[in-house]
N, C-alpha and C positions, 0 to 999 in steps of 0.2 A: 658385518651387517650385510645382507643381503640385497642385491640392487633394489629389488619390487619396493623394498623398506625405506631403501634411501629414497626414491624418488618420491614416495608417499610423504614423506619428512622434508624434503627441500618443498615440495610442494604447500604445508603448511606453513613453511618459514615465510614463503613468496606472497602466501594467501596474506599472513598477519600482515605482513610489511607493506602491503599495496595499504589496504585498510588505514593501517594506525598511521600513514604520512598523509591521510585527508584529517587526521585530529588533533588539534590545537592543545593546550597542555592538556595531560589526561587526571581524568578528574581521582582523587584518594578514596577509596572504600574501605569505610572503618567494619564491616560486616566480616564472618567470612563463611563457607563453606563447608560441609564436610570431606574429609577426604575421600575417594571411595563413590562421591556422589554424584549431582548434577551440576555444573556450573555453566554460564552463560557466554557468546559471543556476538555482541549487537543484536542482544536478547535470542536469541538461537542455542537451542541446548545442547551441551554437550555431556559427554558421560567419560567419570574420569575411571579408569580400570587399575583393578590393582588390591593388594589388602589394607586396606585403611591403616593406619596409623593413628595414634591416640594420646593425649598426654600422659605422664607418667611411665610409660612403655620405653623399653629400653629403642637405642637407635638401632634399628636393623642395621646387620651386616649384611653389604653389599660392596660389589668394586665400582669405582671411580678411578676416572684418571685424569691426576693433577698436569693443568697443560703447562706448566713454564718447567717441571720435572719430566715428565710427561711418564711417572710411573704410577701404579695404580695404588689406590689408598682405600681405607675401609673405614669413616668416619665412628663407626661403632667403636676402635679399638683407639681412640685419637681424645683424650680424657687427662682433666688437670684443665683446662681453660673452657671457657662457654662459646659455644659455636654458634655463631648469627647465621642460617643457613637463606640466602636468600636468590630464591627457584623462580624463572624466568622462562619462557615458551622458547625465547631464541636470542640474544644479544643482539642482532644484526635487523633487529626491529624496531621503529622509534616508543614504544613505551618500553619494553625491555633495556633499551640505552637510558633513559631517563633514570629506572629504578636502579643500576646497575651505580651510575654516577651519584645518585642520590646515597646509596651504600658508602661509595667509594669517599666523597667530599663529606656529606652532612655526617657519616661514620666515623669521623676522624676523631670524634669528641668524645667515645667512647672510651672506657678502660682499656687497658695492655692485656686485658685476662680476656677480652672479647675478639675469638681469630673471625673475620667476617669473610663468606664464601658464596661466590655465586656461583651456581649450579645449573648447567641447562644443559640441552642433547645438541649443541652444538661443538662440531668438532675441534678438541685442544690447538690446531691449530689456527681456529678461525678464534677462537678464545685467546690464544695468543696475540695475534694481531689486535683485534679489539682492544686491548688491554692497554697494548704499547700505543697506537694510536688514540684513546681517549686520557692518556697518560694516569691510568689506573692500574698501575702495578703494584699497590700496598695490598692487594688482598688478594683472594688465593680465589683459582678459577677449576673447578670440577667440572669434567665432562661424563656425562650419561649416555654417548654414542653409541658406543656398542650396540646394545641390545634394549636397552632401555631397563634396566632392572632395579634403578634405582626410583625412578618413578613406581613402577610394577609393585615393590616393594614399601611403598609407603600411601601409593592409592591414587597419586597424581596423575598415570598417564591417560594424554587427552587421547580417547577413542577415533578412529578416524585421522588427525591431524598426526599421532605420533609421537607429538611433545610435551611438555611439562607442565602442566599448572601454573598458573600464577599463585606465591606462597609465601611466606615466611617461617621457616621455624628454628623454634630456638632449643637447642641441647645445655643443661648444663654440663656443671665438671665432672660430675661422675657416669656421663653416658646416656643423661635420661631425658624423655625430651617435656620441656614443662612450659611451650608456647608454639602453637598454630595456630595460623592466619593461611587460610586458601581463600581467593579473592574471588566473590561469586561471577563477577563480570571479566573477561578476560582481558577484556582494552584497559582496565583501569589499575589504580597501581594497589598498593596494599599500603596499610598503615603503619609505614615506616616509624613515627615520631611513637607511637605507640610499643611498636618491637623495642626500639632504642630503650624507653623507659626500663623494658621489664626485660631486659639484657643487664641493664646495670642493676636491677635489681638482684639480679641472680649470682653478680660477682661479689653481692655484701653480704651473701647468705653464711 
């Protein structure tokens, strides 16, 4: 990654995190977004860049790198269980930490066929740490650092900021993707109890 990148990217992280530690719990939006579109940040728009992504459409291949491995993976080619994909601006932000935990604790009640992932453009080592320290090591942690091309690739990256959408999405077992949720407000989380239902519903298909 290129300095000019990174500094533009810490500098989002620094933005979200001043913000979201002046907000009390943050509120759930059952809405969501397109990808590809416009979404919001304390009503301020922003523009997500990238080629949209749709359901039904196979999961792009693209690299990720898993941080507790810290070798790169290609979710497209990752097929036989249902992937809870849940996409985060930064960990190291207090609504990001909320959804992350929320994943991690209220996810636990899921099926064995549901591998649940958080995904953000913060670096495997700072995903490491996070992980160990909110003692969240049941689920698997993707980074998008590099270059950002997992965002680019599915329509989430924020314009300007650098980083991810706030998202949900779910892959079934055969690669395909058959639930998004992009959260039109950035502060707010997404409808977790919602993805939950229809994860289990895709393990009884």
């Amino acid at each position: 990654m290129k300095v000019g990148k990174w500094i533009v990217l810490m500098l989002g992280v620094l933005f979200l995190a001043s913000i979201g530690l002046a907000q009390d719990k943050p509120a759930v939006n059952s809405n969501s977004a397109k990808p590809g579109s416009l979404i919001t940040f304390r009503g301020n728009p922003l523009s997500l860049l990238g080629t949209p992504i749709t359901e039904g459409q196979p999961m792009p291949s693209v690299p990720l790198v898993d941080a507790m491995a810290m070798k790169e993976v290609d979710l497209s080619k990752e097929q036989g269980k249902v992937l809870f994909l849940s996409i985060v601006p930064s960990i190291d932000t207090p609504v990001c930490e909320v959804q992350t935990h929320y994943l991690g604790e209220e996810g636990d009640k899921l099926p064995e066929e549901v591998q649940r992932i958080t995904i953000s453009r913060d670096t495997p080592f700072a995903q490491k740490r996070f992980a160990k320290e909110a003692k969240l090591t049941d689920i698997r942690y993707l980074s998008d650092y590099k270059r950002g091309e997992f965002g680019r690739s599915t329509g989430l990256l924020i314009e300007g900021f650098e980083l991810l959408g706030r998202a949900v999405i779910l892959v079934d077992s055969k690669g395909i993707i058959r639930y998004i949720q992009v959260v039109p407000e950035l502060t707010e989380l997404p409808d977790m109890e919602a993805a939950f239902a229809e994860a289990v519903r895709l393990t009884e298909e």
